[in-house]
C-alpha positions in Angstrom: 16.0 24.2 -35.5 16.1 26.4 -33.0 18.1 24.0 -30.0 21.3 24.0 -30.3 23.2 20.3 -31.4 24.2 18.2 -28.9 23.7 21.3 -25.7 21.9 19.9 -22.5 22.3 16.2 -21.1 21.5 13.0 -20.9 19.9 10.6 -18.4 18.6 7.2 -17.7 15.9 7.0 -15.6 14.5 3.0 -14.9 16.2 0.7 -13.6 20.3 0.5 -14.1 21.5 -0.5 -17.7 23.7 -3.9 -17.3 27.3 -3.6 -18.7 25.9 -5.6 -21.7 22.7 -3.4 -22.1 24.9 -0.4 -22.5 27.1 -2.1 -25.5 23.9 -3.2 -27.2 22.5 0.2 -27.5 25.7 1.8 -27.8 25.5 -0.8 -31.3 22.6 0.4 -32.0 22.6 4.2 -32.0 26.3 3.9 -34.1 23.7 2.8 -37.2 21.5 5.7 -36.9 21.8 9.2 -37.5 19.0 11.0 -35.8 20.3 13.5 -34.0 18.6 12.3 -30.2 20.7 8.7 -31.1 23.9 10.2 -31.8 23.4 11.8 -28.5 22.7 8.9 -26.1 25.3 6.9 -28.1 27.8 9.3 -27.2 26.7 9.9 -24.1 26.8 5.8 -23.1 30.0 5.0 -25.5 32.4 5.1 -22.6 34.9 2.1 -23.0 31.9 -0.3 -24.9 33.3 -2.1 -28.9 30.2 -1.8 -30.8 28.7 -5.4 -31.5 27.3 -6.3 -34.6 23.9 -5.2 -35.2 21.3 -7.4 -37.4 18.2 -6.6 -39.1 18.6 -2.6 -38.5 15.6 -0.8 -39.2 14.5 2.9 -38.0 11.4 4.0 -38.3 10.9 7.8 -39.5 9.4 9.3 -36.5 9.1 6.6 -34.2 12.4 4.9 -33.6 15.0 2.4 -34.1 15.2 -1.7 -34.0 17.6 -3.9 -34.2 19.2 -7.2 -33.4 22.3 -7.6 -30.8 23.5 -10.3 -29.1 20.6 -12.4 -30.2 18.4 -9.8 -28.4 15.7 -7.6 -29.7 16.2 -3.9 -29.2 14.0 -1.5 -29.4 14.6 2.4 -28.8 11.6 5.5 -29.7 8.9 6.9 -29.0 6.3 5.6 -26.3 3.4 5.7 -27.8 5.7 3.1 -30.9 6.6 1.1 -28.3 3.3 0.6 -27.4 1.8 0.0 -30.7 3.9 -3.2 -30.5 2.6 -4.0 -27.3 5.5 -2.7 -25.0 3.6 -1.7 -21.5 5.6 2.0 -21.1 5.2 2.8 -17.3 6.6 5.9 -17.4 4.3 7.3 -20.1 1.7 8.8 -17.8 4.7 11.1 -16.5 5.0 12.8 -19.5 2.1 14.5 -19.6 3.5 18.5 -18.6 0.4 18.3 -15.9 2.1 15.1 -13.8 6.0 15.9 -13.5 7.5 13.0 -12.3 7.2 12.7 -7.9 10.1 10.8 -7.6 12.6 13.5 -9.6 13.9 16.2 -7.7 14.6 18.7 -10.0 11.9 20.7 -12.0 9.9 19.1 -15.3 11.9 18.2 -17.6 11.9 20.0 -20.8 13.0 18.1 -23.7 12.5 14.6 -25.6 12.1 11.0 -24.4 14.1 7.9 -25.8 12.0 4.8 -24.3 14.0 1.7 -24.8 13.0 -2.1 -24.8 15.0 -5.3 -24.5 13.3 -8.6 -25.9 9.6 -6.9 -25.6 10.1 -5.7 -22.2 10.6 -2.4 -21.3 13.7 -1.2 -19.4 13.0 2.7 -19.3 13.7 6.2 -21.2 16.4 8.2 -21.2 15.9 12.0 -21.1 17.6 14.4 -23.2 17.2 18.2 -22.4 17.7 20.6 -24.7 19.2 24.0 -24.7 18.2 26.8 -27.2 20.7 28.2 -29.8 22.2 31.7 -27.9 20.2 33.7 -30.9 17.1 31.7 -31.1 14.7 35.1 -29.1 16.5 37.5 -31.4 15.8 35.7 -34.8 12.1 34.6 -33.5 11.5 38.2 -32.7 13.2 40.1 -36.1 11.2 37.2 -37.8 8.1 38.0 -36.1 8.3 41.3 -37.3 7.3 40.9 -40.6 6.0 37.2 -40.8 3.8 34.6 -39.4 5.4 32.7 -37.2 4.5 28.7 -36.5 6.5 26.1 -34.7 6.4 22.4 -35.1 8.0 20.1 -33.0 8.7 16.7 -32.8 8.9 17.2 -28.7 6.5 16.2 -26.5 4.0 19.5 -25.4 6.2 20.0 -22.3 8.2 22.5 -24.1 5.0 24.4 -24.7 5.4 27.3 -22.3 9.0 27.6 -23.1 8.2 28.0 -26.6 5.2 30.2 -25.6 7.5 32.5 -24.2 9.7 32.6 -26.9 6.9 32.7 -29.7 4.0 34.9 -28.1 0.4 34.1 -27.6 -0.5 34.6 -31.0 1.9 32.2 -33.1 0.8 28.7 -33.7 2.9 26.1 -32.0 2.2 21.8 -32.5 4.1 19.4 -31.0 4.1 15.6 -30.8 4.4 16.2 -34.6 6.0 13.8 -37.0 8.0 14.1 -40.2 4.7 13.5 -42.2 2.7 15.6 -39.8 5.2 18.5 -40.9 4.7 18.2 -44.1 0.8 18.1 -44.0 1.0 21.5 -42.7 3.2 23.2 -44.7 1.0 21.5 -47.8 -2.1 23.3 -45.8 -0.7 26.6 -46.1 0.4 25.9 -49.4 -2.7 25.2 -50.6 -4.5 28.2 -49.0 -2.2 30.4 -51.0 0.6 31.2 -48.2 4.4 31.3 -49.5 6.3 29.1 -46.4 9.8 29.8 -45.9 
């Protein structure tokens, strides 16, 4: 991991939470332990009493569901949301060629929380990330003597930062799941590499 935990912040772009929207994801992320939950649920804690949470599932690389309030929440990934039939507006704004018009400050470099309330979707929050102080120096001593390959669960905005960091000649994927990981390490396994 080469960001360092809990560095850079959180946002909410979409419409304002409610009061009571806040508390049921608050709920929600204090049942999960992915690392981009923890942070919105501390980030949103303020003064909310969790509520109890029914039917809690999360979803290895896609997200996290759950029952508050008698309402359905959903919080992950866009492209999960939509493969439940959530309409994600803001999807088409991820792409690192359209930065969002409407932001003032640059691109955003980072990962995207979407969230929806009973099917309907309410927006994403935003979490940048900042890099571990030693992340250039290890890439670089590493590069030295290894092949280097990077593979992110983060959406290909954080290409050129990565790029810049890696080199033109290391192999960087992103958008990648747990599973996706894994297929590639077995790849290089099978071709006779030794992965660290």
């Amino acid at each position: 991991t080469l960001t360092a935990a809990g560095a850079g912040s959180v946002t909410w772009q979409g419409a304002p939470l409610s009061e009571a929207e806040e508390r049921w994801l608050y709920s929600m992320t204090r049942h999960s332990t992915h690392p981009l939950s923890v942070r919105i649920g501390e980030a949103i804690a303020g003064q909310h009493f969790p509520k109890p949470v029914r039917s809690f599932l999360e979803t290895t690389g896609c997200g996290m569901e759950g029952s508050v309030a008698g309402r359905e929440i959903w919080a992950g990934s866009a492209a999960w949301l939509e493969s439940r039939g959530v309409a994600c507006s803001s999807r088409r704004k991820e792409a690192p060629s359209s930065p969002d018009p409407t932001q003032s400050e640059p691109p955003h470099v980072g990962s995207y929380v979407h969230v929806a309330v009973d099917g309907r979707h309410r927006g994403r929050f935003v979490l940048a990330s900042a890099l571990r102080a030693d992340s250039a120096q290890l890439v670089s001593k590493l590069s030295e003597n290894y092949k280097l390959a990077l593979l992110s669960g983060d959406n290909e905005r954080e290409r050129e930062r990565f790029r810049a960091l890696f080199g033109s000649g290391e192999h960087l994927q992103f958008n990648q799941s747990p599973l996706d990981k894994l297929d590639f390490i077995k790849r290089l396994q099978r071709d006779g590499k030794t992965v660290m």
